[in-house]
C-alpha positions, 0 to 999 in steps of 0.5 A: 483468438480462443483462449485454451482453458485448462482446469487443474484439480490437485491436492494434499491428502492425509491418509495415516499421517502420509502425503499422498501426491500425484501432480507434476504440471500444475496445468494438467486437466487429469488431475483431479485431486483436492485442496487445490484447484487451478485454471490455466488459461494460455492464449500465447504460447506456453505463458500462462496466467494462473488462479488457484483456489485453496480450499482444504488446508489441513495438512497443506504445508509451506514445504509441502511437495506439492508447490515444486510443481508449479513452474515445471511446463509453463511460463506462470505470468501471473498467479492469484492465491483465492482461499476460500473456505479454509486457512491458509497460513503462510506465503507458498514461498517454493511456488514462487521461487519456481515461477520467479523468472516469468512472474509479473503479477502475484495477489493472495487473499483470504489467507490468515497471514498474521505475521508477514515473515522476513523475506515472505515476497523476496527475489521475483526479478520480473514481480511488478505488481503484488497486492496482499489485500484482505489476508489478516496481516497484522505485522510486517517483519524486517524485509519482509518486502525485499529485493525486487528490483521492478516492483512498482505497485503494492497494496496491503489493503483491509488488512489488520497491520497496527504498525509500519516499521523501518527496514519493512521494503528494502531493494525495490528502486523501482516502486511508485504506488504503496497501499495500507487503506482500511488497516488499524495503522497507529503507529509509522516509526521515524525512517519507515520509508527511507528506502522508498526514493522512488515511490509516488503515491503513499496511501494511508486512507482509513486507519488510526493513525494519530502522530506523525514527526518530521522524520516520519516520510524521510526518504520520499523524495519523489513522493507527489501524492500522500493521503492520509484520508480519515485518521485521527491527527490532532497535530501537523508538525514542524517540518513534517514534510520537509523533504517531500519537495516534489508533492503535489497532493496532501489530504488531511481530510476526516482527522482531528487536527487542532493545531497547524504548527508554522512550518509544518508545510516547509519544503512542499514548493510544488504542493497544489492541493491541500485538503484539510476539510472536516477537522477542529481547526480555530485558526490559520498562523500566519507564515503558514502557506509561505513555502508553497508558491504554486497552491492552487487550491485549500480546502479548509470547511467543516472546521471550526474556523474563527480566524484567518489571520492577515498575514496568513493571507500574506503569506500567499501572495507568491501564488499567481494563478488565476485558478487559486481558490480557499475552499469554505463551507459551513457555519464559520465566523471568518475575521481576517484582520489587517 
């Protein structure tokens, strides 16, 4: 089936101190006025899938006239926000509310965000997928993210988010997957996720991260992949993961980690795969594996281990599996005495 493109050419112009506007379908191929271009490309009935380039943001405003004509003819199923060559400053929140009935997908980038104000991606009943990658994010305001019952994927990657705060995603029972990759993450406060119950993926890949407690993943109940990929742990602490019972997956890979306290891994009875490869770890405590009955694999090279301690190894002999493997690679003095 031919897909029908439309191109829509419309703008916000100032023109002594006046808003000029002559646009009410955002899918009108005769008009042609700047900052803001579209294509609408309809391929079944009037649902449409919506990209809008913002390229001249002078006198472009969240309240601007301009965003009430999205929505008016078509059923905008998905809507992507490209800046390109300009600042766009905040979230076209009146654009979405129009296409908040029919919205499915919603991604903006190169935007210069900041501050993610409270309630910037609010109320979209049919939202399931939002990514917020690349828009200079820095902070994450209370409910910022907040009552969209059939979200579940969000991504905040390449942003420049220092901080994850508690009561950040409030209302979304229905998000699995959770991005802050490549951000400058120092800082997660005890609770931040505690509404997350469903959630299944949690990636923190690449940031600078350097604590965590054991009421830093509260609330992940059915967390079963958390990576924490490149960050710059020194410590895993008692009870960390606690409540995580459903995990599958954990990655320590690339951080600092010096010190693996004894019941760090507590309650993790369905973790299999552990990946603790490139730290300063020295030692392996004893008692440290004993809650993990179903580890298949452990990934302990480019440390700097010089024992394993026997009854660490002891700890293990719940595991029954034949595909069990500790993964050493490197220069290491291994003494694993009785």
């Amino acid at each position: 089936m031919r897909i029908k493109a439309r191109v829509l050419f419309f703008s916000l112009f100032c023109c002594f101190c006046k808003e000029t506007f002559a646009v009410n379908d955002i899918c009108d191929l005769d008009a042609r006025i700047s900052p803001i271009y579209c294509t609408c490309d309809n391929n079944r009935g009037e649902e449409v899938n919506t990209v809008c380039y913002v390229i001249n943001t002078t006198s472009l405003k969240n309240e601007s006239d301009i965003w009430s004509d999205f929505g008016e003819e078509y059923a905008v199923i998905s809507l992507t926000f490209t800046v390109m060559n300009s600042k766009l400053l905040f979230v076209p929140q009146i654009a979405l509310r129009k296409v908040s009935k029919t919205l499915g997908y919603l991604k903006i980038e190169g935007a210069t965000l900041r501050a993610l104000p409270s309630f910037a991606i609010y109320g979209l009943p049919q939202l399931k997928e939002a990514n917020l990658d690349q828009n200079e994010i820095t902070v994450l305001k209370k409910e910022s993210v907040s009552n969209l019952p059939k979200l579940e994927k969000i991504s905040f990657a390449e942003n420049n988010i220092t901080r994850i705060a508690a009561d950040v995603f409030i209302d979304l029972p229905s998000l699995k997957l959770l991005f802050f990759n490549r951000n400058s993450i120092t800082t997660i406060d005890d609770y931040a996720f505690r509404h997350l119950h469903n959630l299944e993926e949690l990636i923190l890949t690449s940031n600078q991260l350097s604590r965590i407690t054991s009421k830093t993943f509260v609330g992940l109940t059915n967390l079963t992949s958390l990576d924490l990929f490149s960050n710059q742990l020194k410590v895993i602490p008692d009870y960390a993961f606690e409540s995580l019972s459903k995990l599958v997956e954990l990655d320590f890979t690339d951080n600092k980690i010096e010190t693996i306290e004894p019941f760090a891994f507590k309650g993790l009875e369905n973790l299999q795969r552990l990946l603790l490869t490139k730290n300063k770890l020295t030692v392996i405590a004893y008692q440290i594996f004993e809650d993990n009955p179903r580890l298949l694999h452990i990934h302990l090279s480019e440390n700097g281990l010089q024992t394993i301690k026997g009854e660490t190894m002891y700890s293990l002999r719940k595991i029954d599996d034949e595909a069990f493997m500790i993964h050493l690679k490197g220069k290491q003095i291994l003494n694993s005495p009785k």
